[in-house]
PDB file of N, CA, C and O in Angstrom:
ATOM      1  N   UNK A   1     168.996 -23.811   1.199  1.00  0.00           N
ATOM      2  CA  UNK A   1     169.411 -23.017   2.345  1.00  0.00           C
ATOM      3  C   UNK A   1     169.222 -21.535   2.037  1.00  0.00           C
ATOM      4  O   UNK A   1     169.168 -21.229   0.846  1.00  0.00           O
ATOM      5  N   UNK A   2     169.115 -20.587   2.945  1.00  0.00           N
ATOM      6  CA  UNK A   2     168.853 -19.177   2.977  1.00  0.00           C
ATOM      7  C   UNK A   2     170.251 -18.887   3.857  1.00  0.00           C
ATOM      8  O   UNK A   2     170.783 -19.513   4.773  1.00  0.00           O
ATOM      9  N   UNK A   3     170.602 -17.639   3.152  1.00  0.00           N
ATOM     10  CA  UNK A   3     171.681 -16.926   3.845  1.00  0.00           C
ATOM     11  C   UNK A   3     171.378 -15.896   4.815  1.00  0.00           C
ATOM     12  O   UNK A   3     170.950 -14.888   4.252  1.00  0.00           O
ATOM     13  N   UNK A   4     171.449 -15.792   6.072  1.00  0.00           N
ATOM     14  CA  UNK A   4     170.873 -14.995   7.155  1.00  0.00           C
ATOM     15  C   UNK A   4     171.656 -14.177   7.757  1.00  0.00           C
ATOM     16  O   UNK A   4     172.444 -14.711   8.538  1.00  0.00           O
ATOM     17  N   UNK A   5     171.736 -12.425   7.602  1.00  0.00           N
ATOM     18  CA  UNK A   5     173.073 -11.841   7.730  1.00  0.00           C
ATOM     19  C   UNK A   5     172.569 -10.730   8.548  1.00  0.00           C
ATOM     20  O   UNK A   5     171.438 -10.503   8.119  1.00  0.00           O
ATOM     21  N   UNK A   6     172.945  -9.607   9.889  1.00  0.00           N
ATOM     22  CA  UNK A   6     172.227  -9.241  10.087  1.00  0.00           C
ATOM     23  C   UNK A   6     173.310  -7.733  10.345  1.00  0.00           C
ATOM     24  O   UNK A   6     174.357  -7.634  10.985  1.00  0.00           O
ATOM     25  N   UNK A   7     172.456  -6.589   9.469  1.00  0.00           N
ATOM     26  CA  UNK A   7     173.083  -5.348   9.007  1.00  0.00           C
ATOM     27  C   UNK A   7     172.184  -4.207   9.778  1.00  0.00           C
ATOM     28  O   UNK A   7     171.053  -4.252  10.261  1.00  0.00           O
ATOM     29  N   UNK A   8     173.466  -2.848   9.660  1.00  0.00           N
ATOM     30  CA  UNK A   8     172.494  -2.036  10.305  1.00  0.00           C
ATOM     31  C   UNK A   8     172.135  -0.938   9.349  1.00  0.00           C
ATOM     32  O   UNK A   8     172.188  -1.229   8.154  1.00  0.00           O
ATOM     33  N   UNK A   9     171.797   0.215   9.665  1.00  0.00           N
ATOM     34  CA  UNK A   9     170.791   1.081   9.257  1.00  0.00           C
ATOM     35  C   UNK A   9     171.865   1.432   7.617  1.00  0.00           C
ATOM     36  O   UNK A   9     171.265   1.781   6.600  1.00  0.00           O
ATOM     37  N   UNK A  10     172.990   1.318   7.607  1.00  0.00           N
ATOM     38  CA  UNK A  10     173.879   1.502   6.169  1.00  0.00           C
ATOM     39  C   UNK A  10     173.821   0.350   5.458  1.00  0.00           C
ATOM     40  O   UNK A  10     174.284   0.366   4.317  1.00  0.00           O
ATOM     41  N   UNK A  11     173.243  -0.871   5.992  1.00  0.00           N
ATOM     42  CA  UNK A  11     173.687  -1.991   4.872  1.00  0.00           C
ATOM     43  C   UNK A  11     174.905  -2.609   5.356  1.00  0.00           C
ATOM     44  O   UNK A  11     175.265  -3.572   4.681  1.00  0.00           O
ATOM     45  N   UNK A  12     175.743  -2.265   6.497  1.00  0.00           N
ATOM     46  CA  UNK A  12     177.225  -3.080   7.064  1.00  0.00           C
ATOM     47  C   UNK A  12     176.729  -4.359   7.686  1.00  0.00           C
ATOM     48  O   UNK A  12     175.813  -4.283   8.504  1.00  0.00           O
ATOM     49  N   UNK A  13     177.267  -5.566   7.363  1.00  0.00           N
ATOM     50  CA  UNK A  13     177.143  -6.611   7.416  1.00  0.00           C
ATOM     51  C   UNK A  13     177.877  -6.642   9.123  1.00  0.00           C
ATOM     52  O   UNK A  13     179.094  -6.564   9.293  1.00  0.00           O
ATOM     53  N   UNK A  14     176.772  -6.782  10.389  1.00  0.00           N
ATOM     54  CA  UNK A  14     177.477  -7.282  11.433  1.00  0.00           C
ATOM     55  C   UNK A  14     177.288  -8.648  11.736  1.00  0.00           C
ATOM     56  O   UNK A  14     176.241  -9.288  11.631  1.00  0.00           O
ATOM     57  N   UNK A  15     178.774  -9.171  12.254  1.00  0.00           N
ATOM     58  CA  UNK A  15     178.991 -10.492  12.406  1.00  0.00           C
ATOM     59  C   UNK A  15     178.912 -11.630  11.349  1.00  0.00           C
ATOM     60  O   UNK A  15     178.909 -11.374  10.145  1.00  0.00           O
ATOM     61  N   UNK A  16     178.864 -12.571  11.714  1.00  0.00           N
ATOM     62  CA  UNK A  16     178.997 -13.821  10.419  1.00  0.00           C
ATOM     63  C   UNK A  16     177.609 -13.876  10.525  1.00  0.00           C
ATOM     64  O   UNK A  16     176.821 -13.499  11.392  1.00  0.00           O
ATOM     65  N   UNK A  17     177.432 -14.685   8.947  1.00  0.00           N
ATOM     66  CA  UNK A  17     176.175 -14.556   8.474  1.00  0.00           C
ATOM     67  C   UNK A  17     175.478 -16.056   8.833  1.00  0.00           C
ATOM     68  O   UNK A  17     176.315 -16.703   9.462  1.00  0.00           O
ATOM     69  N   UNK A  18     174.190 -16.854   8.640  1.00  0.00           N
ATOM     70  CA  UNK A  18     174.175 -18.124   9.282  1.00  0.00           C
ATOM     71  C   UNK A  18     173.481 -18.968   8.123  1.00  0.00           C
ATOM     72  O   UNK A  18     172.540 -18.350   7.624  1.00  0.00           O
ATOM     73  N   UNK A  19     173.654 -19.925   7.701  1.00  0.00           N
ATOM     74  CA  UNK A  19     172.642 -20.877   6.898  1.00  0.00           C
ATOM     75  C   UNK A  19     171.453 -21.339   7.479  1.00  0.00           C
ATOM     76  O   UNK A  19     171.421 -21.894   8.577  1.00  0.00           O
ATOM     77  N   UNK A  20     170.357 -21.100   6.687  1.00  0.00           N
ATOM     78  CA  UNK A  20     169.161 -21.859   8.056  1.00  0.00           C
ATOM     79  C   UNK A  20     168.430 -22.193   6.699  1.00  0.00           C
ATOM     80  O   UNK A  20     168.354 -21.489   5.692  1.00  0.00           O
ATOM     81  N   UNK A  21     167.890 -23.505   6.943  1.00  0.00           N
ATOM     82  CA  UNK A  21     166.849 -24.711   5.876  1.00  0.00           C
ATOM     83  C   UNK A  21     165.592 -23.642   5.191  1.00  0.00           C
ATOM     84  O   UNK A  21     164.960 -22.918   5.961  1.00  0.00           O
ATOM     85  N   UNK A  22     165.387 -23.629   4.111  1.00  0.00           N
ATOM     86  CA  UNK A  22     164.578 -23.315   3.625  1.00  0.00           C
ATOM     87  C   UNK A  22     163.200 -24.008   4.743  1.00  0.00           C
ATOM     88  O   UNK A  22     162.547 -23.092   5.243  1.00  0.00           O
ATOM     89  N   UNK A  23     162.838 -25.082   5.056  1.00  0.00           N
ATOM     90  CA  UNK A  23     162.129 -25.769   5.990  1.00  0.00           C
ATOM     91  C   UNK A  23     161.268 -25.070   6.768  1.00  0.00           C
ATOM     92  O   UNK A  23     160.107 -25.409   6.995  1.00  0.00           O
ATOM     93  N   UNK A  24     161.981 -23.793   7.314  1.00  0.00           N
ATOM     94  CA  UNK A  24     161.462 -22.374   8.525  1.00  0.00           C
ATOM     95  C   UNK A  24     160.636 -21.989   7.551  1.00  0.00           C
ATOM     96  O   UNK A  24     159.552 -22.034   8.131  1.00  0.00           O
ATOM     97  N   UNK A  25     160.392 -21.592   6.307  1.00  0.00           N
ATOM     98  CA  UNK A  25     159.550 -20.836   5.918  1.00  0.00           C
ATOM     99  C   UNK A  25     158.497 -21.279   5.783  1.00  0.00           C
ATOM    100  O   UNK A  25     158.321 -22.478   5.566  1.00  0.00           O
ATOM    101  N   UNK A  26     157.427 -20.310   5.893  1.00  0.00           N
ATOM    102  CA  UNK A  26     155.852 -20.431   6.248  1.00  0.00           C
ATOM    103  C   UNK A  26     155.422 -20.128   5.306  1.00  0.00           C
ATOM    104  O   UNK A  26     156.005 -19.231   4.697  1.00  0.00           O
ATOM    105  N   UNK A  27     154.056 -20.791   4.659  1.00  0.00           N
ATOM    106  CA  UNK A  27     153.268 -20.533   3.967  1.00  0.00           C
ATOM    107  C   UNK A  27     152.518 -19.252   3.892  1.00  0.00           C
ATOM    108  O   UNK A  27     151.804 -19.134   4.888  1.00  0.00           O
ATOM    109  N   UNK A  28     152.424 -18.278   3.092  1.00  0.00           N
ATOM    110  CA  UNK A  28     152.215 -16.741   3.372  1.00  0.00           C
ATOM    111  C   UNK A  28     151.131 -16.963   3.772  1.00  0.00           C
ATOM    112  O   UNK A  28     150.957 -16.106   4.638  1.00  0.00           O
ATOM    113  N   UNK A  29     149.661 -17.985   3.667  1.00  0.00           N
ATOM    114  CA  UNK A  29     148.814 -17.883   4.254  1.00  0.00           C
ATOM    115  C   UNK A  29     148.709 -18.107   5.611  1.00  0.00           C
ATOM    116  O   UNK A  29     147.646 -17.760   6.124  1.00  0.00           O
ATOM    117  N   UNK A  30     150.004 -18.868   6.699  1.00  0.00           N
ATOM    118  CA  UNK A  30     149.643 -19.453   7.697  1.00  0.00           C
ATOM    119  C   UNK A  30     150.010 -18.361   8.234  1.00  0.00           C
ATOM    120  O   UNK A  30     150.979 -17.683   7.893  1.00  0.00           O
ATOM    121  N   UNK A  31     149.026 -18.077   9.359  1.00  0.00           N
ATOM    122  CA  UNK A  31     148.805 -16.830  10.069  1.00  0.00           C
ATOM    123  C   UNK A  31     149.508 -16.684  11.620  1.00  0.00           C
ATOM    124  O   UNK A  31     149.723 -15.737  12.377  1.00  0.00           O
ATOM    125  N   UNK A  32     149.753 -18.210  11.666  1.00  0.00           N
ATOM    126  CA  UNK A  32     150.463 -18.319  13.160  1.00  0.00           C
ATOM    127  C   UNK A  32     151.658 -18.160  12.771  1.00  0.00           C
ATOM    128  O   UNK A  32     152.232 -18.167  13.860  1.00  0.00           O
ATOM    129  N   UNK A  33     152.573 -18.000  11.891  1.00  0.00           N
ATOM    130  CA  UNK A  33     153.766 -17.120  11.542  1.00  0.00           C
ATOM    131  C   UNK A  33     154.174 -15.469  11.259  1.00  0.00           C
ATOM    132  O   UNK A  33     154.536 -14.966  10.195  1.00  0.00           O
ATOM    133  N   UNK A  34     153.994 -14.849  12.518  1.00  0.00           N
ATOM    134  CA  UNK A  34     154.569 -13.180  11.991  1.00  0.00           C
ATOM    135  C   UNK A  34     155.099 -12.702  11.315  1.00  0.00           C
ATOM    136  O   UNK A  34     154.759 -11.694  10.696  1.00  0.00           O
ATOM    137  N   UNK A  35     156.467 -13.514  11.210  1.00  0.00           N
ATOM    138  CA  UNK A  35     157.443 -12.906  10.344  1.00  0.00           C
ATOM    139  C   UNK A  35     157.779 -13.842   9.439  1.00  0.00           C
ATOM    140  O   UNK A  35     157.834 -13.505   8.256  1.00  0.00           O
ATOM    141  N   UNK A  36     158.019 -14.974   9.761  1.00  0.00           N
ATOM    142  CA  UNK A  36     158.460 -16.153   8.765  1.00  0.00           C
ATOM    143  C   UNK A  36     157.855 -15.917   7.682  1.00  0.00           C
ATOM    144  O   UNK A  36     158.525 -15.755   6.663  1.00  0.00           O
ATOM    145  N   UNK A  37     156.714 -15.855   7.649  1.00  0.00           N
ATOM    146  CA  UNK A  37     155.467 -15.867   6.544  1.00  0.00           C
ATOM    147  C   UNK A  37     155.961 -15.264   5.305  1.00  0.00           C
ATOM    148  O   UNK A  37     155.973 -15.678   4.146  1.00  0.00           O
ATOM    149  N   UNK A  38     156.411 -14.057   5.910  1.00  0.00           N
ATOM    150  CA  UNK A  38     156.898 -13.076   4.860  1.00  0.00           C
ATOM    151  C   UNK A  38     158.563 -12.748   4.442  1.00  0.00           C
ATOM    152  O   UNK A  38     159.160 -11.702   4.189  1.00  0.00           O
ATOM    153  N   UNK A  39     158.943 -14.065   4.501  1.00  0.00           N
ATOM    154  CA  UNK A  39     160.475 -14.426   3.788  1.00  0.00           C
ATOM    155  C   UNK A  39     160.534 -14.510   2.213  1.00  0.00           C
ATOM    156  O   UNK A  39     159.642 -15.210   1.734  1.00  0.00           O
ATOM    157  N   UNK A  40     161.064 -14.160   1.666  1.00  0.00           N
ATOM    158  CA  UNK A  40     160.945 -14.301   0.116  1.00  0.00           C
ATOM    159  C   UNK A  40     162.020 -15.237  -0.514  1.00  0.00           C
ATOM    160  O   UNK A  40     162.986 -14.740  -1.095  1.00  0.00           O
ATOM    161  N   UNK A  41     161.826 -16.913  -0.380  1.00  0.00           N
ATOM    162  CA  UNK A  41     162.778 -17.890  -0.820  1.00  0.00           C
ATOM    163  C   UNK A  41     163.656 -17.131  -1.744  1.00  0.00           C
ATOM    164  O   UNK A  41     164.865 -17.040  -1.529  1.00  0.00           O
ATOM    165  N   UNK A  42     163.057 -16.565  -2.801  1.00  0.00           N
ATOM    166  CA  UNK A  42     163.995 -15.934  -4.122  1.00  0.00           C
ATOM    167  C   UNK A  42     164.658 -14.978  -4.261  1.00  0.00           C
ATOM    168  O   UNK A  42     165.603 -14.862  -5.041  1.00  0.00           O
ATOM    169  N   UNK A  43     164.094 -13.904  -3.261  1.00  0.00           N
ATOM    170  CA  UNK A  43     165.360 -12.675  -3.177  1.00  0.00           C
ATOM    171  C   UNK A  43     165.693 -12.192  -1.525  1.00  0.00           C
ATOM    172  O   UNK A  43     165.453 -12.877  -0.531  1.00  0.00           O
ATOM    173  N   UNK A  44     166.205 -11.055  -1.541  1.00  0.00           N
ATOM    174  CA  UNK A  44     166.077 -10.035  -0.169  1.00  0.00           C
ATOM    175  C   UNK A  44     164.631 -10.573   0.390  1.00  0.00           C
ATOM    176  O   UNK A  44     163.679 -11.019  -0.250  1.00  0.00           O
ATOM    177  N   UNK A  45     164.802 -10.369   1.886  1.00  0.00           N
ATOM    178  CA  UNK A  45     163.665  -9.909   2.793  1.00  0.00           C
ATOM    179  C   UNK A  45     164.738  -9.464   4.090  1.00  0.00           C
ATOM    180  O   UNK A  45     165.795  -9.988   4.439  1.00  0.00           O
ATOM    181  N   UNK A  46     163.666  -7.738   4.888  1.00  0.00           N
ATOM    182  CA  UNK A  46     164.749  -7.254   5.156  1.00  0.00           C
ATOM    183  C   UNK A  46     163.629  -6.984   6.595  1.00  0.00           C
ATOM    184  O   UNK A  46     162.414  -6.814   6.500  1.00  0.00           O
ATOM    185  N   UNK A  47     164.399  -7.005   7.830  1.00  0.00           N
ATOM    186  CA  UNK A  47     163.370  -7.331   8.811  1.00  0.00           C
ATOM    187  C   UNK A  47     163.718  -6.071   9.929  1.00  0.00           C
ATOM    188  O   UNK A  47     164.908  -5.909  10.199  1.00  0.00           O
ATOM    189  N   UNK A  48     162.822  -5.281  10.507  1.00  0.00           N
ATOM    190  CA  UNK A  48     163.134  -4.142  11.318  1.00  0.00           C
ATOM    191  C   UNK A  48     163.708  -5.114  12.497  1.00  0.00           C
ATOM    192  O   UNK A  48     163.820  -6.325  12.685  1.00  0.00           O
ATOM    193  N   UNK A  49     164.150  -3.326  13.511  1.00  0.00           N
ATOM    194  CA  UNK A  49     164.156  -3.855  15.069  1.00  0.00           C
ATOM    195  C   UNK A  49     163.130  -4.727  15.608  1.00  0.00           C
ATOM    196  O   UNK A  49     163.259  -5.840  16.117  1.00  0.00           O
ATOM    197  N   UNK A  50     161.667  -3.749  15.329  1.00  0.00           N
ATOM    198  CA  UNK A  50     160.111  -4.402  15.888  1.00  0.00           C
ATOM    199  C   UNK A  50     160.550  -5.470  15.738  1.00  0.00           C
ATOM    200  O   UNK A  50     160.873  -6.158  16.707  1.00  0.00           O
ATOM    201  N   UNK A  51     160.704  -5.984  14.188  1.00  0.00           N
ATOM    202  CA  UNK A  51     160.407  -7.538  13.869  1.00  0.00           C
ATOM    203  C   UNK A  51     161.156  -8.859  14.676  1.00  0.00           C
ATOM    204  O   UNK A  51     160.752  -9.989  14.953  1.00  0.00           O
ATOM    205  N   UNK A  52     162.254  -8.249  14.877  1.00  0.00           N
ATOM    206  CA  UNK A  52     163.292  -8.919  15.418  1.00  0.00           C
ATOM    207  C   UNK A  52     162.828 -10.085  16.654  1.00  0.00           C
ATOM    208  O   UNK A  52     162.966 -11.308  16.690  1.00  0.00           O
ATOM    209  N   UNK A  53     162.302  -9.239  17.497  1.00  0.00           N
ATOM    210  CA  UNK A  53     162.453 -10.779  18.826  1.00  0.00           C
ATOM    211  C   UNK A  53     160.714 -11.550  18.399  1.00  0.00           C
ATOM    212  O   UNK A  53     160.555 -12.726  18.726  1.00  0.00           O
ATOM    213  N   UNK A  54     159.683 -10.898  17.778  1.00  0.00           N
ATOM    214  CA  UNK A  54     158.880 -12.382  17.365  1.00  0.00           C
ATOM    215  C   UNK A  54     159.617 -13.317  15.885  1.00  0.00           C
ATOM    216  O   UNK A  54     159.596 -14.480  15.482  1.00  0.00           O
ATOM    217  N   UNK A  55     160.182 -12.102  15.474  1.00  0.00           N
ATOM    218  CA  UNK A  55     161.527 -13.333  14.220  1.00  0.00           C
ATOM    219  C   UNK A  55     161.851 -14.632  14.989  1.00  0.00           C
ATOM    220  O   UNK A  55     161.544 -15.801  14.757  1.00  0.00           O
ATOM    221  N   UNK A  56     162.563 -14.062  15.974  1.00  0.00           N
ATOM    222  CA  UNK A  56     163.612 -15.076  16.592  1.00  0.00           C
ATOM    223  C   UNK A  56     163.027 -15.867  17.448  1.00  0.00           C
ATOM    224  O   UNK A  56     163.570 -16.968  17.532  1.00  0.00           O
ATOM    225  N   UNK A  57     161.867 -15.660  18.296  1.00  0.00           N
ATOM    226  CA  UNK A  57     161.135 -16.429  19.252  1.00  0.00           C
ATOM    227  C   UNK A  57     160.487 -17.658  17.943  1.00  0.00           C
ATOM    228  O   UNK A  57     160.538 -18.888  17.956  1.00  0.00           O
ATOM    229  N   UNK A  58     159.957 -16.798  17.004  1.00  0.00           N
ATOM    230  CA  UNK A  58     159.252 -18.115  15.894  1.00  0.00           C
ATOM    231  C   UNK A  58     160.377 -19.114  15.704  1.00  0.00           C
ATOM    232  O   UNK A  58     160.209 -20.263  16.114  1.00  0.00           O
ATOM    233  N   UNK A  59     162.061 -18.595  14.827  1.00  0.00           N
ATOM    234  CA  UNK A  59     162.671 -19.732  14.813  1.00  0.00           C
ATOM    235  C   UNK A  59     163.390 -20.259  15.635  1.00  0.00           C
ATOM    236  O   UNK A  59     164.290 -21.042  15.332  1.00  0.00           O
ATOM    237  N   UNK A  60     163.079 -19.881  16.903  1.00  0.00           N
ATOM    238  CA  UNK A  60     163.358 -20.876  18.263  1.00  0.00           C
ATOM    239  C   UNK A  60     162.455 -21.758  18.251  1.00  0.00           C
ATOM    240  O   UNK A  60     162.924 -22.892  18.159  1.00  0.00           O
ATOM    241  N   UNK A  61     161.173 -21.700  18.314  1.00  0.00           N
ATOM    242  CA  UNK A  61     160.274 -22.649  18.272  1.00  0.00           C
ATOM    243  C   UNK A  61     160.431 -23.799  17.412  1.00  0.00           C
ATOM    244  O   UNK A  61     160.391 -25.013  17.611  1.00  0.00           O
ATOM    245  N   UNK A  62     160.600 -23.151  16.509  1.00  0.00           N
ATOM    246  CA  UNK A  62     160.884 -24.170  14.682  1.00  0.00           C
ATOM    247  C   UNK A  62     161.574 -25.211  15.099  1.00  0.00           C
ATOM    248  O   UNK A  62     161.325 -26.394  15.335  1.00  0.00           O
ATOM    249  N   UNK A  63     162.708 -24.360  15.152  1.00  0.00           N
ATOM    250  CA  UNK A  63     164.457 -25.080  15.634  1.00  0.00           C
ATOM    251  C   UNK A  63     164.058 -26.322  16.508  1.00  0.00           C
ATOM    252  O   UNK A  63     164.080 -27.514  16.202  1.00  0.00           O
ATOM    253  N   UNK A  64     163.611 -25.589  17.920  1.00  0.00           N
ATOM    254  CA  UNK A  64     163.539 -27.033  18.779  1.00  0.00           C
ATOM    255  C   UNK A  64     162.776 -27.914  18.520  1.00  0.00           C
ATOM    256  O   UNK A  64     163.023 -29.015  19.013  1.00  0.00           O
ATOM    257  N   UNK A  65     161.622 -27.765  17.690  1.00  0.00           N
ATOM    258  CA  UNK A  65     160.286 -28.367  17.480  1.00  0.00           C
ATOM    259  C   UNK A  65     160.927 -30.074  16.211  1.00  0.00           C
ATOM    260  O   UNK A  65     160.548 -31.242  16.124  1.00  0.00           O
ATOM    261  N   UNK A  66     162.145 -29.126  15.412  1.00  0.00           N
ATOM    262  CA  UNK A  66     162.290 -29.868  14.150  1.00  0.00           C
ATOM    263  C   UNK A  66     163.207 -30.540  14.697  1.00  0.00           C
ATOM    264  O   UNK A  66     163.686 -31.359  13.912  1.00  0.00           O
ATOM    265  N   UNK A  67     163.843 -30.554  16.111  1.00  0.00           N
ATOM    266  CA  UNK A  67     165.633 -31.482  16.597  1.00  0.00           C
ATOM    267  C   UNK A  67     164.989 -32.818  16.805  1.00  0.00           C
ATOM    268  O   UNK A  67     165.689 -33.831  16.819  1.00  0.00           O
ATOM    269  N   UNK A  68     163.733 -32.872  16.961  1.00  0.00           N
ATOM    270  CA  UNK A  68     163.084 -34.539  17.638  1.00  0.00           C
ATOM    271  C   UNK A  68     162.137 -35.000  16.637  1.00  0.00           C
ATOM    272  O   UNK A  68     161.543 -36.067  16.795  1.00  0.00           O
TER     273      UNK A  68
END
């Protein structure tokens, strides 16, 4: 599991943080992943505003794709 916490421009931790499956992460070569791609299983990865809604549109996709 990856710990998913989402802070602002100081590093303050807003809201609760979420567990999500190692599973979401993308192979750095697969290119149809924007952001996933570039998660780092082993440490920090730290994601702008920009990044934010193709972040979340990718693990919407994931999410529903992996419930069936």
């Amino acid at each position: 599991m990856i710990r998913v916490v989402i802070e602002d421009e100081r590093g303050t931790v807003i809201g609760k943080g979420v567990d999500v499956s190692t599973n979401v992460i993308a192979h750095p070569d697969d290119l149809r992943f924007k952001c996933l791609r570039f998660v780092d299983p082993y440490g920090d990865t730290v994601f702008n505003r920009v990044q934010l809604v193709p972040l979340l549109e990718t693990y919407v996709c994931l999410e529903s794709s992996t419930r069936y």
